[in-house]
Structures are given as C-alpha cells and as structure tokens.
gemmi code that builds the backbone of each chain (N, CA, C; Angstrom):
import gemmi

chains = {
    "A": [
        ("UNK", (-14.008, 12.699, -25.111), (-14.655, 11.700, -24.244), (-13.622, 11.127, -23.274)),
        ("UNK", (-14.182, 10.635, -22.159), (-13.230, 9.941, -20.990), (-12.461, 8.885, -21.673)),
        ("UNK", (-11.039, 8.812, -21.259), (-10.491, 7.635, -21.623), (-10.835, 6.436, -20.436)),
        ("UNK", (-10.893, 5.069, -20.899), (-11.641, 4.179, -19.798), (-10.841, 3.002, -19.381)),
        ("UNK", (-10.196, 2.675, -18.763), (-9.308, 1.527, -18.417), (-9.578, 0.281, -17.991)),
        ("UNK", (-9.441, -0.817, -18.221), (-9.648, -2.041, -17.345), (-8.867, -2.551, -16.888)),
        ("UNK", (-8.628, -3.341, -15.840), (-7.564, -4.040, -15.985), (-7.877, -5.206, -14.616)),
        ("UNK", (-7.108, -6.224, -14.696), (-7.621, -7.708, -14.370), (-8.566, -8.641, -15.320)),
        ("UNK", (-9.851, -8.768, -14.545), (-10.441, -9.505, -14.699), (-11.693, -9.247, -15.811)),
        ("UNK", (-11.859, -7.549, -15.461), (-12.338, -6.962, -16.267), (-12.318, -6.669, -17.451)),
        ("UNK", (-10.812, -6.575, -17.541), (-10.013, -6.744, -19.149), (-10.299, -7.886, -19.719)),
        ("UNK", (-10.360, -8.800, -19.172), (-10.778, -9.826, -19.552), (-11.691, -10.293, -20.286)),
        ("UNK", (-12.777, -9.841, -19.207), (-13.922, -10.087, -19.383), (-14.697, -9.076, -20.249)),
        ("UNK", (-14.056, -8.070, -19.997), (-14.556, -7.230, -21.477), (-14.108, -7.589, -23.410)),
        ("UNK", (-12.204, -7.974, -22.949), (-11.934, -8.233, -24.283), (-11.203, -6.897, -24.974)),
        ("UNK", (-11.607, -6.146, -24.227), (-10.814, -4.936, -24.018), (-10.197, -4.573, -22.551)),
        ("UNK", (-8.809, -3.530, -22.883), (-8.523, -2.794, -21.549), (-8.010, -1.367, -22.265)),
        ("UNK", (-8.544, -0.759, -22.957), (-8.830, 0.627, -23.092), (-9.438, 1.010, -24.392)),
        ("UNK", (-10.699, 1.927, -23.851), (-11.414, 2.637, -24.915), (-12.012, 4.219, -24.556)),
        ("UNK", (-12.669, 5.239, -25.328), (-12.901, 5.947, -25.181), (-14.356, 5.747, -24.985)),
        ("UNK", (-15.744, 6.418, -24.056), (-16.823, 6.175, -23.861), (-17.372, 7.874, -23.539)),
        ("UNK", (-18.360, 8.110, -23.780), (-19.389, 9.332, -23.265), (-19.755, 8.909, -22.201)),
        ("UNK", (-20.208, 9.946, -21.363), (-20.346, 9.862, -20.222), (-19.578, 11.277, -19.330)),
        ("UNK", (-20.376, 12.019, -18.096), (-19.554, 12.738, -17.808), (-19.726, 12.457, -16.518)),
        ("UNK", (-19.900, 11.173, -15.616), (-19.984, 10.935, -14.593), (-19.430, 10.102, -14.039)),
        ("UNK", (-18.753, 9.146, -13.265), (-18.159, 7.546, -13.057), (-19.403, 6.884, -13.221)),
        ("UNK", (-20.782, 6.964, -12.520), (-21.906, 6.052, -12.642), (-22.412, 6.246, -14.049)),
        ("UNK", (-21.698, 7.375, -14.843), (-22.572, 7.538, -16.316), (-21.725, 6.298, -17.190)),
        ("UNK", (-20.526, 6.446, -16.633), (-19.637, 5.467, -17.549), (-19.417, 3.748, -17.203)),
        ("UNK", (-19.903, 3.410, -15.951), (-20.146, 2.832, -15.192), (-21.393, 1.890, -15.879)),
        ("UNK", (-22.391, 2.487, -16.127), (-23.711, 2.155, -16.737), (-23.962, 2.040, -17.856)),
        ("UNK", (-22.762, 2.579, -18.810), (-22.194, 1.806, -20.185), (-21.497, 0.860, -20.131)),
        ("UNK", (-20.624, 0.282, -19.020), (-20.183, -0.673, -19.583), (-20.848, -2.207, -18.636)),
        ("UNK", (-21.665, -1.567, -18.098), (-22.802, -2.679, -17.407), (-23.485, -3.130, -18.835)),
        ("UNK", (-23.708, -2.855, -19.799), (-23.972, -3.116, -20.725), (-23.550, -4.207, -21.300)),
        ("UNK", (-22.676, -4.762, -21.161), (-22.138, -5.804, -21.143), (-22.138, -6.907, -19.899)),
        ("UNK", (-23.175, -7.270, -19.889), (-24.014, -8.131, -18.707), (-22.825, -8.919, -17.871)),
        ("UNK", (-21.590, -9.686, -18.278), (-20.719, -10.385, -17.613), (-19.325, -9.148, -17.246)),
        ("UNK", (-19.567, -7.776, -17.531), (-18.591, -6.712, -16.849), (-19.914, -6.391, -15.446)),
        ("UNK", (-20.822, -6.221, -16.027), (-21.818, -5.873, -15.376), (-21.754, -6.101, -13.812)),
        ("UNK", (-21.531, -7.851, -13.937), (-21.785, -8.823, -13.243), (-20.409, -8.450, -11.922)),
        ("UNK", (-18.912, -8.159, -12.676), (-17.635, -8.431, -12.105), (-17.841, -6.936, -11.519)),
        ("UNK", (-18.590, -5.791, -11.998), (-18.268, -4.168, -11.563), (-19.354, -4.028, -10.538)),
        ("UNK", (-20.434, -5.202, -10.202), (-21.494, -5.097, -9.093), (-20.763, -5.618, -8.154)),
        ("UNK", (-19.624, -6.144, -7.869), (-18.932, -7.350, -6.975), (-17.982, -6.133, -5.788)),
        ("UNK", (-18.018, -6.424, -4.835), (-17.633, -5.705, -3.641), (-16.439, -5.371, -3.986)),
        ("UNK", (-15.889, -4.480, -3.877), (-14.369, -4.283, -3.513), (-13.293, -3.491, -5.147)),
        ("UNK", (-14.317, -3.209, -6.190), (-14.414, -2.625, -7.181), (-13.524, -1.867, -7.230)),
        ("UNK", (-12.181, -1.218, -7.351), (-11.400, 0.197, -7.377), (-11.887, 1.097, -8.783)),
        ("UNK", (-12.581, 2.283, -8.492), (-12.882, 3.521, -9.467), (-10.936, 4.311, -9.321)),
        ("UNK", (-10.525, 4.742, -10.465), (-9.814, 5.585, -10.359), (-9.573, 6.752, -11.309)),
        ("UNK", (-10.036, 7.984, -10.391), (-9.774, 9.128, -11.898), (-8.757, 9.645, -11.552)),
        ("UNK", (-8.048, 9.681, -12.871), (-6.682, 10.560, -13.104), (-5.865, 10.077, -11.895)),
        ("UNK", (-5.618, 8.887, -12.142), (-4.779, 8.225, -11.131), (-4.785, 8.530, -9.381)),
        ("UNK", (-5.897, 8.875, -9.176), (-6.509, 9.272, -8.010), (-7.819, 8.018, -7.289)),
        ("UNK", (-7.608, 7.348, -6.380), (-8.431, 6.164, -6.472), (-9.906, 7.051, -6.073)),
        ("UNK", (-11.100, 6.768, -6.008), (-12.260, 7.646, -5.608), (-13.462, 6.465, -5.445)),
        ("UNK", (-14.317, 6.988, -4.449), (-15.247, 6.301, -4.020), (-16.251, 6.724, -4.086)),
        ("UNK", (-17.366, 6.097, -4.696), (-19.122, 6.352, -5.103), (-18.812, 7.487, -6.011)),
        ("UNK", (-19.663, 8.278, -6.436), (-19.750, 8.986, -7.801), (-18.794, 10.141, -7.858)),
        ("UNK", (-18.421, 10.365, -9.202), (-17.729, 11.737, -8.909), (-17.775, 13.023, -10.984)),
        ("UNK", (-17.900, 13.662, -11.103), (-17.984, 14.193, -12.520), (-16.508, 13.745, -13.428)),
        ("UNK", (-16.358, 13.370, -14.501), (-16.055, 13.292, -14.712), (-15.568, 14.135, -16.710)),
        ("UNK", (-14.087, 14.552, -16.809), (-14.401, 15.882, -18.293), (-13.930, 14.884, -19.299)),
        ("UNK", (-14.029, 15.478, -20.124), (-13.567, 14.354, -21.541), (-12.310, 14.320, -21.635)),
        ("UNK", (-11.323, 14.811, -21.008), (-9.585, 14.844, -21.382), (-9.313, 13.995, -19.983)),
        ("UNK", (-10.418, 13.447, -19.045), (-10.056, 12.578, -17.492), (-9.821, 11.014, -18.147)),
        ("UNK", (-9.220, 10.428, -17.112), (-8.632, 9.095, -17.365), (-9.365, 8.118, -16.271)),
        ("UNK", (-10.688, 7.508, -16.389), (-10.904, 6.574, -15.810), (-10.579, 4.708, -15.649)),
        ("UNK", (-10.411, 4.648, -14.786), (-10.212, 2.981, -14.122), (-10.968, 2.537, -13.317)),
        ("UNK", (-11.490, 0.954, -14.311), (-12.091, -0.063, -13.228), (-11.114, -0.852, -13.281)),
        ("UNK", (-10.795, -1.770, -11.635), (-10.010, -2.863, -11.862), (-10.965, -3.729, -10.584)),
        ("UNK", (-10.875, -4.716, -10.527), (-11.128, -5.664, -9.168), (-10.309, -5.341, -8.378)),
        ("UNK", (-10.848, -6.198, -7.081), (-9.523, -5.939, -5.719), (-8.406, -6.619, -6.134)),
        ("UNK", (-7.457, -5.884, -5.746), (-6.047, -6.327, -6.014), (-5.344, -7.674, -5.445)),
        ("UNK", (-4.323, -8.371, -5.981), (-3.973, -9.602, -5.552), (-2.536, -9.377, -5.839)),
        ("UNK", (-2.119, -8.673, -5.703), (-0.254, -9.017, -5.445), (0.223, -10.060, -4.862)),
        ("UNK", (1.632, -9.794, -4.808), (2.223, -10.536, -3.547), (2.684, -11.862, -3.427)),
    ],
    "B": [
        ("UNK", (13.723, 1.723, -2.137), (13.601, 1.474, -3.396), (12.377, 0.456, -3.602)),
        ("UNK", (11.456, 0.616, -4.720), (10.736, -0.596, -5.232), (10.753, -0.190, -6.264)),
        ("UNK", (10.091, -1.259, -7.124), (10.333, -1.391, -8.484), (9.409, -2.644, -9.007)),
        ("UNK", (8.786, -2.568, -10.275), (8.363, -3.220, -11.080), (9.036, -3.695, -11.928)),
        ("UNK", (9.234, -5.192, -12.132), (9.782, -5.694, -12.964), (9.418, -6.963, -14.428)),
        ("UNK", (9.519, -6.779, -15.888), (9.127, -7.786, -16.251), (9.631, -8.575, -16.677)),
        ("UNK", (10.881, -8.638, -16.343), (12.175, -9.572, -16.379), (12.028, -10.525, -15.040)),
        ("UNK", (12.591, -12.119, -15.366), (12.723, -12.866, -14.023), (13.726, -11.957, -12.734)),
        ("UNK", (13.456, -12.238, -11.847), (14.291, -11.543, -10.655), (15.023, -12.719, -9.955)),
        ("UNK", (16.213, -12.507, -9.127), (16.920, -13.340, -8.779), (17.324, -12.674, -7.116)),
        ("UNK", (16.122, -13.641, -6.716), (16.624, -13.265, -5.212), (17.921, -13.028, -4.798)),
        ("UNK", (18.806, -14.621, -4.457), (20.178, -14.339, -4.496), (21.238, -13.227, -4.759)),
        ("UNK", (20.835, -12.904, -5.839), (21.527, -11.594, -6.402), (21.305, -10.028, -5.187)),
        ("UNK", (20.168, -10.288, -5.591), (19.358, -8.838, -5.010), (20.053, -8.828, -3.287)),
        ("UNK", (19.654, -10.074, -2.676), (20.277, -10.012, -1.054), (21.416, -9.978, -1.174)),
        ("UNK", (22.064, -10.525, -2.159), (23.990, -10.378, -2.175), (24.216, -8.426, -2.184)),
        ("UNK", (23.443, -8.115, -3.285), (23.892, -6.697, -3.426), (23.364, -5.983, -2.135)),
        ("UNK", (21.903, -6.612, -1.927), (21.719, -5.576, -0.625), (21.766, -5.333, 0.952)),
        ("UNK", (23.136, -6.951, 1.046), (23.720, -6.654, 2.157), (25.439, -6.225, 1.672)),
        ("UNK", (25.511, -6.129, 0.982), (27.254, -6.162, 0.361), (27.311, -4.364, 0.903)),
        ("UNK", (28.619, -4.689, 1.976), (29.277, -3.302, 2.165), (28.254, -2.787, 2.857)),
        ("UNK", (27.400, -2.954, 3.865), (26.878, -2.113, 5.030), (27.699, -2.626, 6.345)),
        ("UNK", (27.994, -1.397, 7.243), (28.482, -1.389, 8.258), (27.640, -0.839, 9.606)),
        ("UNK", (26.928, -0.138, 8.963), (25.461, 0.751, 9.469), (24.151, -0.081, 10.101)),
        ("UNK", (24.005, -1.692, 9.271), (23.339, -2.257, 9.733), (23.367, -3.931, 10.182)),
        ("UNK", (22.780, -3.836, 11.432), (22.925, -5.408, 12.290), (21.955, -6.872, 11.770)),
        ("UNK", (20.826, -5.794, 11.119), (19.673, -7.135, 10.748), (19.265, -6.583, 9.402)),
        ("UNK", (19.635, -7.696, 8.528), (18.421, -7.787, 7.104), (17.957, -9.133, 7.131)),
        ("UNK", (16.021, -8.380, 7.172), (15.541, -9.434, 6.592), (14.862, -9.399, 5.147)),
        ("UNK", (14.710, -10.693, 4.629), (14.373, -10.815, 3.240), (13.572, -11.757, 2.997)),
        ("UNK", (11.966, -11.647, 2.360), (11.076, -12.549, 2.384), (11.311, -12.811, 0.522)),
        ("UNK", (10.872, -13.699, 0.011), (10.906, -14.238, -1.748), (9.419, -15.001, -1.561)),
        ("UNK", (8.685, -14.487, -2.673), (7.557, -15.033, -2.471), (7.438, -15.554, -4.412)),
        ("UNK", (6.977, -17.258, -3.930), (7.282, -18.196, -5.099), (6.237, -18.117, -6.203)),
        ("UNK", (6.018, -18.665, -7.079), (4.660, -19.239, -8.064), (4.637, -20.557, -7.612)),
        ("UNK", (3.416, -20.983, -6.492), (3.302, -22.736, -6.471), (2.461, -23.138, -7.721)),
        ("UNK", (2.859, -24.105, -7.845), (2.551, -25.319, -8.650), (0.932, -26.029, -8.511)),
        ("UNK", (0.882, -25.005, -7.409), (-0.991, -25.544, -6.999), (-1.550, -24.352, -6.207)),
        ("UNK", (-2.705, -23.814, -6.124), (-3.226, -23.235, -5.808), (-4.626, -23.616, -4.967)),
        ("UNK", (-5.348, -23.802, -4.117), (-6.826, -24.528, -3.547), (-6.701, -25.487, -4.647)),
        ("UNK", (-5.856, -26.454, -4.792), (-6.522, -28.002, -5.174), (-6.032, -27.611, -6.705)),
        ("UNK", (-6.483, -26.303, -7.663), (-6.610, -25.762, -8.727), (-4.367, -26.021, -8.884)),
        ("UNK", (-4.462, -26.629, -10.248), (-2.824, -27.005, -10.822), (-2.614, -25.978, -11.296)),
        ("UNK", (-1.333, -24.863, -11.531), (-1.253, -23.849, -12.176), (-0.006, -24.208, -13.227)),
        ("UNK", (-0.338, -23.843, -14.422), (1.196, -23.930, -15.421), (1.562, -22.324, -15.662)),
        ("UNK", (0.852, -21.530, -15.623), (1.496, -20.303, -15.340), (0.590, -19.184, -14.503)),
        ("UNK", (1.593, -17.802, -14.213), (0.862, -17.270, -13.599), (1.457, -15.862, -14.233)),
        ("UNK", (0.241, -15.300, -14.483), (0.546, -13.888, -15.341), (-0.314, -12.796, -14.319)),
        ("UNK", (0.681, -11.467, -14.032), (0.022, -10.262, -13.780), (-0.237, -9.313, -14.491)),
        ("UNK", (-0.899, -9.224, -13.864), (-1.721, -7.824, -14.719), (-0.772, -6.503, -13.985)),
        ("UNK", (-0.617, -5.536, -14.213), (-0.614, -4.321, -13.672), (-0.723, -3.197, -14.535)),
        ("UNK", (-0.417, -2.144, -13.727), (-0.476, -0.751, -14.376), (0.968, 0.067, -14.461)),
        ("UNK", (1.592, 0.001, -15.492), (2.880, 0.570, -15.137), (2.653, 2.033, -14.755)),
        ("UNK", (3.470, 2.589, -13.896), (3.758, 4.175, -13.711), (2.521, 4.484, -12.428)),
        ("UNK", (1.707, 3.784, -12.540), (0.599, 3.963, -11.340), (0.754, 2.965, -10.134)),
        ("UNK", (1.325, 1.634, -10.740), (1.313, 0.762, -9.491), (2.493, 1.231, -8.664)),
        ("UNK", (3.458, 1.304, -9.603), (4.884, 1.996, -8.686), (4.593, 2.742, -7.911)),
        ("UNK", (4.168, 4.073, -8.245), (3.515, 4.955, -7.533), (2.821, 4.993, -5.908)),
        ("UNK", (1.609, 3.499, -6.035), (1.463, 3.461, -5.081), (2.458, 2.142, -4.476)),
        ("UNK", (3.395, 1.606, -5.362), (3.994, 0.712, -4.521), (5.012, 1.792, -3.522)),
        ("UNK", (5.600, 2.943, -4.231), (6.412, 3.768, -3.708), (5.803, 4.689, -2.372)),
        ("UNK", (4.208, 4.667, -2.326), (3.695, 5.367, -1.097), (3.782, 4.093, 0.068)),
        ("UNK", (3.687, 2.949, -0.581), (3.675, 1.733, 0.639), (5.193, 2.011, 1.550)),
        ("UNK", (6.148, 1.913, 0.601), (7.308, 1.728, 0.495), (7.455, 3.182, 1.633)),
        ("UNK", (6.881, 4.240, 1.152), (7.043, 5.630, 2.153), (6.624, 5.222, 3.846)),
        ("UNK", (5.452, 4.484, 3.670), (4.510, 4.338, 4.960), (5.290, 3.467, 5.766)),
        ("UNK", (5.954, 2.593, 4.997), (6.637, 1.232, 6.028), (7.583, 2.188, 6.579)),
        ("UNK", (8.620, 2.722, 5.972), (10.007, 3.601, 6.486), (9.239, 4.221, 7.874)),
        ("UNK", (8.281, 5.203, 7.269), (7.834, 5.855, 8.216), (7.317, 5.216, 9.846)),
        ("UNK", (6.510, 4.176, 9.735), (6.298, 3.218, 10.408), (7.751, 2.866, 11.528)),
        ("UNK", (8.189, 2.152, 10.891), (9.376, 1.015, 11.747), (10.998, 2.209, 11.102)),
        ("UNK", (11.841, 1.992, 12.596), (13.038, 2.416, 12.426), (14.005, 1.359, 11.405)),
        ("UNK", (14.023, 1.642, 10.106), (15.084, 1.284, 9.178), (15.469, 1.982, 8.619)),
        ("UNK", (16.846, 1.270, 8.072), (18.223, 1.964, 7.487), (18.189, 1.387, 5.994)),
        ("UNK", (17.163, 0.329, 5.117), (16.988, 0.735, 4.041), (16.114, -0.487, 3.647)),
        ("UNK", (15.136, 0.062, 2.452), (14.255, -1.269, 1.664), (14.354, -1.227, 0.938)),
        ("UNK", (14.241, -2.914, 0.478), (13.898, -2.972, -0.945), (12.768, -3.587, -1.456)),
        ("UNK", (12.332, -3.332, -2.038), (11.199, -4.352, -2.952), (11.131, -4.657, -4.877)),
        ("UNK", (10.945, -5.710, -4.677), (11.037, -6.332, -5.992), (9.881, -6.498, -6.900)),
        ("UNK", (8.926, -6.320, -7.724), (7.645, -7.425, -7.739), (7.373, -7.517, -9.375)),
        ("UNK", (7.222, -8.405, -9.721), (7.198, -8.949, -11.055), (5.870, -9.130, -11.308)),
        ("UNK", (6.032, -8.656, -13.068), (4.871, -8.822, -13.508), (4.656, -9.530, -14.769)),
        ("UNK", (3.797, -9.594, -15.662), (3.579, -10.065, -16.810), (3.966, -11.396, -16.182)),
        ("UNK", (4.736, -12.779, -17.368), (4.429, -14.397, -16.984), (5.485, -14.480, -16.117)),
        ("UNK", (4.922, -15.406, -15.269), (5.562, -16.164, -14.151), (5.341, -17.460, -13.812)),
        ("UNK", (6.857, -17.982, -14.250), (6.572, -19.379, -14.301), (6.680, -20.328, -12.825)),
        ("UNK", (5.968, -21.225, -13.116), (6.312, -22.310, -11.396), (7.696, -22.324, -11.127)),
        ("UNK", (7.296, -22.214, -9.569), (8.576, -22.297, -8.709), (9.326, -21.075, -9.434)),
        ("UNK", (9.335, -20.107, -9.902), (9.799, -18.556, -9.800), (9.601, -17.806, -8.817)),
        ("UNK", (10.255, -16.311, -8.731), (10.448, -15.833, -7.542), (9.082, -14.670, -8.323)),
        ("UNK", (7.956, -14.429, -7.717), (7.057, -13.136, -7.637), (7.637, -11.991, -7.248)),
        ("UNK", (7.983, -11.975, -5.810), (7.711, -10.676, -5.435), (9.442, -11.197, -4.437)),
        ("UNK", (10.568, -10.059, -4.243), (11.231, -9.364, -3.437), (11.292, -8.752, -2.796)),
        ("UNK", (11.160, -8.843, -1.126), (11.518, -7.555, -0.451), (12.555, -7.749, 0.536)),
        ("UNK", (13.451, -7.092, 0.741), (14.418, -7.090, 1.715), (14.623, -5.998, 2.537)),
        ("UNK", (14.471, -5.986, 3.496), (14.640, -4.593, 5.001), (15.985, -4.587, 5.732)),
        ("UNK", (16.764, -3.329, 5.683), (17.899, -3.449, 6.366), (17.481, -2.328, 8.009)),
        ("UNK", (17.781, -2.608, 9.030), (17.483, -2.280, 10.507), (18.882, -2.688, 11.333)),
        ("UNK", (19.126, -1.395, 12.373), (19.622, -1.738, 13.074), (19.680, -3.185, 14.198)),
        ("UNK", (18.326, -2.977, 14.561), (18.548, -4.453, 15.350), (17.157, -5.235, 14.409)),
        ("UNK", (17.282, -6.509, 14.891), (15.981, -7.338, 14.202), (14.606, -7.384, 14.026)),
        ("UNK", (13.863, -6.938, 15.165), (12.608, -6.487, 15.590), (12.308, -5.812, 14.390)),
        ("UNK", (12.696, -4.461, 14.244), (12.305, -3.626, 13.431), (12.585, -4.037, 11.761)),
        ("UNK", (13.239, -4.818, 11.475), (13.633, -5.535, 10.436), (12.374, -6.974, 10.215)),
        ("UNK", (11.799, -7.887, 11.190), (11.478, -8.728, 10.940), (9.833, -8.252, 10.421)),
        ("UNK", (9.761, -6.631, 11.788), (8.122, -6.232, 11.575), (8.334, -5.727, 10.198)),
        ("UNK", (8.372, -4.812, 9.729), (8.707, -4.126, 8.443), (8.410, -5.064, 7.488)),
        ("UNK", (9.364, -6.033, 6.947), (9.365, -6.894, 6.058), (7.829, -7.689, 5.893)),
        ("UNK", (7.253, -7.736, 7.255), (6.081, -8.536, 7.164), (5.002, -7.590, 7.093)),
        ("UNK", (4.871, -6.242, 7.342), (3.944, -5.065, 7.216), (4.266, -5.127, 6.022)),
        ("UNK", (5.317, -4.486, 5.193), (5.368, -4.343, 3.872), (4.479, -5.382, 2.480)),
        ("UNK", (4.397, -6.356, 3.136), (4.281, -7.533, 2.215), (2.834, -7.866, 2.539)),
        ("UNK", (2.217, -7.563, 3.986), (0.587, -7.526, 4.226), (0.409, -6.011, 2.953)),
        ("UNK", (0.856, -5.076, 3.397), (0.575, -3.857, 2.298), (0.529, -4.141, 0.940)),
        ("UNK", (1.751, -5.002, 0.198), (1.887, -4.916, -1.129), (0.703, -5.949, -1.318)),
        ("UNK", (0.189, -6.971, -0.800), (-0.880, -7.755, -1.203), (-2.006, -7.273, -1.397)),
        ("UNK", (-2.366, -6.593, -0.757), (-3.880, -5.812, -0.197), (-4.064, -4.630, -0.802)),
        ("UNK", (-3.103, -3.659, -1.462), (-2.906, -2.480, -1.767), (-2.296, -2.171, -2.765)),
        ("UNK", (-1.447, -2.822, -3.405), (-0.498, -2.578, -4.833), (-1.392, -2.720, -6.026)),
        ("UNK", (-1.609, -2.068, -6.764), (-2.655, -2.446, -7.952), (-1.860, -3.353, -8.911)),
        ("UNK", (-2.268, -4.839, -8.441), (-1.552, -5.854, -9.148), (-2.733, -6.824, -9.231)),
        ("UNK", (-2.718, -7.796, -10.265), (-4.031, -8.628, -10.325), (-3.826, -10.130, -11.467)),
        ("UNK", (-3.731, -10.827, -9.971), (-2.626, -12.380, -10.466), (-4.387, -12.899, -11.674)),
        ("UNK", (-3.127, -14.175, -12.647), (-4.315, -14.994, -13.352), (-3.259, -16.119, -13.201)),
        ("UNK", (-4.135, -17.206, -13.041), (-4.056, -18.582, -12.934), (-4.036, -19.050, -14.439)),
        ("UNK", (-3.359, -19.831, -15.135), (-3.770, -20.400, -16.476), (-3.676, -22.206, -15.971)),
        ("UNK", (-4.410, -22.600, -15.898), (-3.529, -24.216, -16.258), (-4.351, -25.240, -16.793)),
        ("UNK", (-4.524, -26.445, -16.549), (-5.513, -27.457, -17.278), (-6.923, -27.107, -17.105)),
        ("UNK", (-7.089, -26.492, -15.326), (-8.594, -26.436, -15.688), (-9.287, -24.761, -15.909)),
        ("UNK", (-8.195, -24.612, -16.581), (-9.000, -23.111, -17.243), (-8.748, -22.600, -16.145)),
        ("UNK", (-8.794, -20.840, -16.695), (-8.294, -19.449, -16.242), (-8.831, -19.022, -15.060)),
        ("UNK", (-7.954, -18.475, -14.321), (-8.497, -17.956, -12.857), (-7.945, -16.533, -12.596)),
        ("UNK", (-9.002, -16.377, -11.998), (-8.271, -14.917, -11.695), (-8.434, -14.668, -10.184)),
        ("UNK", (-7.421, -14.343, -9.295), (-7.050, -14.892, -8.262), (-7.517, -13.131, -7.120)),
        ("UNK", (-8.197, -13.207, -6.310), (-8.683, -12.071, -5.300), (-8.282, -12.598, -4.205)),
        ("UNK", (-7.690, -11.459, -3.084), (-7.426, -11.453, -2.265), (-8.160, -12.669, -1.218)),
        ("UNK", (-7.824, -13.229, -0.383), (-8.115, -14.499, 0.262), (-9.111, -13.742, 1.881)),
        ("UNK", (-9.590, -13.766, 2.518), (-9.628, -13.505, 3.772), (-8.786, -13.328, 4.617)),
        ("UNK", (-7.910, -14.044, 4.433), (-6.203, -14.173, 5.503), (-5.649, -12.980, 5.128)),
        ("UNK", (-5.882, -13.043, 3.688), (-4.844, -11.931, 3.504), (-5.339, -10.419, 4.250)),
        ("UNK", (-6.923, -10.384, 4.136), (-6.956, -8.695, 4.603), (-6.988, -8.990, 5.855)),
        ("UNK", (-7.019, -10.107, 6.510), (-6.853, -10.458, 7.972), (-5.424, -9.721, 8.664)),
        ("UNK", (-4.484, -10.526, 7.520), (-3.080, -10.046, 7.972), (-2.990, -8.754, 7.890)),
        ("UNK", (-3.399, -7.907, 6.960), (-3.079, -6.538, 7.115), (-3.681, -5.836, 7.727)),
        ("UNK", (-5.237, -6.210, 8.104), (-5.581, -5.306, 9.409), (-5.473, -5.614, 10.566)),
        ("UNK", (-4.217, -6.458, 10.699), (-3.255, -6.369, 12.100), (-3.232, -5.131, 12.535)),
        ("UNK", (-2.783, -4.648, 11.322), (-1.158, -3.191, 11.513), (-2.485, -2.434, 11.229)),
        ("UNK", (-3.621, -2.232, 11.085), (-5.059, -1.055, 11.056), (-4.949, -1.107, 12.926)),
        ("UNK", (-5.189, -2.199, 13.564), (-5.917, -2.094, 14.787), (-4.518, -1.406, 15.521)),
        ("UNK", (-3.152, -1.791, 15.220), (-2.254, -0.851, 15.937), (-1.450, 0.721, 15.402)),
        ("UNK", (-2.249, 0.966, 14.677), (-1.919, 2.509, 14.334), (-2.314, 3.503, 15.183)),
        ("UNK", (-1.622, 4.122, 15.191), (-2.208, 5.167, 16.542), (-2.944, 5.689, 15.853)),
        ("UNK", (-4.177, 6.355, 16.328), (-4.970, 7.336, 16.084), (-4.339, 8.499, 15.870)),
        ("UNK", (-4.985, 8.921, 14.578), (-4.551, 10.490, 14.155), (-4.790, 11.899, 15.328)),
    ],
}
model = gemmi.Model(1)
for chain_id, residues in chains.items():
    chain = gemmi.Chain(chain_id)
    for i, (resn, *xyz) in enumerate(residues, 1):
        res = gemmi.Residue()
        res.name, res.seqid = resn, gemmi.SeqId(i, " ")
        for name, pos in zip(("N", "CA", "C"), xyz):
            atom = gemmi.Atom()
            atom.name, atom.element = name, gemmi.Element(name[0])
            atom.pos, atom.b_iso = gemmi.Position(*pos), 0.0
            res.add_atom(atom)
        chain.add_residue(res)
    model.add_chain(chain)
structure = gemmi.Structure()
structure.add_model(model)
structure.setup_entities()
C-alpha cells in the first residue's frame, strides 16, 4: 500500500504524519483521509501541495503500493 | 550552499566566515530573519517548524540553483532552521557574495521571496492563546511575483 505523509497542519490535525492507506490513485487516497472531516476540511483549502515520490503533482495522478505520497498546506518559511 | 538546520544558528558567525578571506568579491549582502515576540496582535512563546528533511533541502538547493542562475554572483549562502525556535532567535540565514552591490542586494531579496513561498517549511505559533499555524500572508506571494512578472519568457 502507498506510504502517506503529512506534514504541517495536517499532521496535526490528523494526529498522525505517516501511515500506510489503500488506494491506487491521489483522489483514491485523498478520499480516505477526507474521512476525517477536520483533514477533510484543511485538504479542501486552496493551495494544498500533493507530492509523489518527492515529485510535487497537480490534480490526479495513479498511484503503486511501493509510491510515497504527501499532503502538506502552503508553505510558510522564512 | 544551503542547509537545514536544527541547532540554533548564529548569524555573526556565519557572516564572519562568509566574508573572511575573499578578494574576488566587492559586496556581501546578508539578511537574518528573527522569531517576533508577536505576530497580528497573536503573543508567541515559541515557534516550531515543521519540515521534511532530505526533500526540503532539495528544493531549497533548486532555489539556491535558480537565484545563481538568475543574478551574477560569486557565492550563497543560506541558513534555515527548523524544529523550536525561540523569541528573538535567528530563523532563517542568507548571505550573497557579488561583485558589485546591485546584484548582491537583488539576489538576497529574490532568494528569501523564494525560500518563503516555495521551501517546504510550515511555521506553528504556540503561545497563551493557543496554536497557530501560520500560511503564507498576501505580501508574501505579492513579493515573489515581482521576480514572475520580470522573467523573461521562455
């Protein structure tokens, strides 16, 4: 299964920042962790970074069970 | 050079070493960016980042590629700290060495619109009135799509 990352606010707000999930899509894995109504809430919010296999990616993409996905919010460095 | 760090950083130090013994260059500049003590009204007692080791570098090191490429300099540095950061500490380091100043003053300030907007880093607020987690401001993507509207077209 995909490994799944969080990190910020999401981590947070999940309580986790890494687990393994089914799913072989970003919107498949995406729609598991909407499941959790207050990730739900932070992964509907504009400006979202998807990243597979350390590759940032935008709107849907397949995803295999040995891939490494990331949600994080927009970034705040600096 | 950039680098992630989760040790305090010491400006002073860093500009001592990274003007010590150049002959090559006329202008370094060096911005230190603090932890205030207040944030919109909101009091902060600490400030913790989040990041991603081995990935943020990564893209801190493509920023770090784009600025060189960008503006004529003779060398950068960047600093940026993560995990706790206490008030009035130093966040983030960068210092630009350039022949003349121009290209030294732009750099330093492109670099630092980039590392805000683009570094996968993600500040939290802790203090009396409960946890914040801090997103980019308007100003900020303001400032960096300065340097969007003057890129030449591919």
């Amino acid at each position: 299964m995909p490994r799944v990352l969080l990190f910020g606010a999401f981590a947070d707000v999940a309580g986790w920042r890494e687990r393994t999930i089914a799913g072989d899509t970003v919107e498949a894995l995406r729609a598991v962790l909407s499941e959790d109504a207050r990730l739900a809430d932070r992964l509907a919010r504009p400006g979202t970074l998807t990243v597979v296999n350390q590759i940032m990616v935008r709107g849907d993409c397949a995803v295999g069970p040995e891939d490494e996905v990331a949600f994080a919010p927009p970034v705040s460095g600096g | 050079m950039v680098r992630l760090e989760a040790d305090p950083i010491d400006p002073a130090a860093l500009l001592a070493r990274f003007t010590c013994d150049r002959t090559d260059v006329g202008a370094v500049v060096s911005f230190t960016g603090l932890c205030r003590a207040a944030t919109d009204g909101h009091s902060v007692g600490t400030l913790t980042l989040d990041a991603w080791p081995g990935y943020t570098e990564r893209i801190m090191a493509g920023l770090e590629a784009g600025t060189r490429a960008r503006f004529d300099l003779i060398d950068l540095l960047a600093v940026h700290r993560w995990g706790e950061v206490a008030v009035g500490q130093p966040i983030v380091f960068v210092a630009v060495a350039a022949t003349h100043r121009r290209a030294a003053f732009e750099a330093a300030d492109y670099l630092m619109d980039r590392l805000k907007t683009r570094a996968p880093l993600w500040k939290r607020e802790d203090g009396p009135g409960g946890r914040r987690w801090i997103e980019p401001r308007p100003s900020d993507l303001a400032d960096a799509a300065r340097w969007t509207r003057t890129e030449p077209t591919p």
